[in-house]
N, C-alpha and C positions, 0 to 999 in steps of 0.2 A: 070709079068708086075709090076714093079717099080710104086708107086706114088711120085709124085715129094710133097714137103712140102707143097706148095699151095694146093696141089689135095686134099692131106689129111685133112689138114683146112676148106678148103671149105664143104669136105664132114661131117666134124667135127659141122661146123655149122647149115648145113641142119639139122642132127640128133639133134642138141639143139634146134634149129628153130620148130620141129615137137615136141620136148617135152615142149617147150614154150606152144605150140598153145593146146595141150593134156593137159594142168593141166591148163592152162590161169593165172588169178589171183595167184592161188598157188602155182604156177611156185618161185622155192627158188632164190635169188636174185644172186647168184653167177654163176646159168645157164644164168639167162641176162645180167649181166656184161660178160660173157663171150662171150655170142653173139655179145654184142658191140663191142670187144677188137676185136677179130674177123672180122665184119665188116669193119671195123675202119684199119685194115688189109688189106685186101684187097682191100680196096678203096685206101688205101695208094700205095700199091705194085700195080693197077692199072694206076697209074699216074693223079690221081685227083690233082687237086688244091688245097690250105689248103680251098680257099673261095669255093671251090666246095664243099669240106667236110661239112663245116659249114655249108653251106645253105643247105643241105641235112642232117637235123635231124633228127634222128632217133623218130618220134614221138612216134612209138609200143613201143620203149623199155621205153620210159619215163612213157607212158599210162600206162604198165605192171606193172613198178616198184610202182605209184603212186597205182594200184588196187593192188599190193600187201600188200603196206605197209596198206589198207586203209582196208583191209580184216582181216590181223594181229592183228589192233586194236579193229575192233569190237570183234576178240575170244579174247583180254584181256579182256574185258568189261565185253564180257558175264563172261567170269571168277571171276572177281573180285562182280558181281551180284550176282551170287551163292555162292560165300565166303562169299560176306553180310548175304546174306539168312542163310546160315548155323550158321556165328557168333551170328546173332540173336539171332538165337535157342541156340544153345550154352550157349549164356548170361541168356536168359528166365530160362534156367536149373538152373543153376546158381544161379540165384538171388532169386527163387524158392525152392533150396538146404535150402542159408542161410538164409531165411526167416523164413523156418520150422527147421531149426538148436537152431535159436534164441528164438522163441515159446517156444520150450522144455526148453532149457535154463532159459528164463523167468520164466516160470510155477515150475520147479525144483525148484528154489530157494524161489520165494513163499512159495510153499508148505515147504520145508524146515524152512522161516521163520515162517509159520504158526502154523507148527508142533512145535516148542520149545516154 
């Protein structure tokens, strides 16, 4: 049994459609842009109207791409939170190194000047 190009598209979107719906939010942006192209597809090869298209927006996919991107940002966030946190520490080290680098430093020379 042949599928015609349609068949396959179609079938093609259901299986993105079902991995949209299974990751939701996390769904990568390019399986929803694909759903639309698709959609967008067959509403065409359908015989819709362009104002029939139009007025039939795609609300899911805007929703989707909107909690995607809005999901993405808070793991930068937390990212960039725990890079603080860590720089911190980091820095504390640090400034804590040359603090007691400088001590010695200091006291050396003293003593140095004391001695002579």
């Amino acid at each position: 049994m042949d599928d015609t190009t349609e068949q396959i598209e179609i079938k093609r979107l259901r299986a993105l459609e079902r991995q949209a719906a299974l990751y939701g939010p996390q769904t990568e942006p390019s399986i929803l842009i694909e759903i639309q192209e698709l959609k967008h597809k067959n509403r065409a090869s359908s015989g819709l109207s362009r104002r029939e298209m139009v007025g039939g927006l795609d609300y899911d996919f805007l929703m989707n791409v909107v909690a995607a991107a809005l999901v993405r940002l808070g793991q930068v966030e937390a990212n960039q939170a725990k890079d603080l946190a860590s720089r911190w520490l980091r820095q504390l080290i640090h400034d804590a190194w040359m603090l007691i680098m400088t001590v010695i430093v200091v006291v050396t020379l003293f003593l140095q000047l004391r001695g002579h």
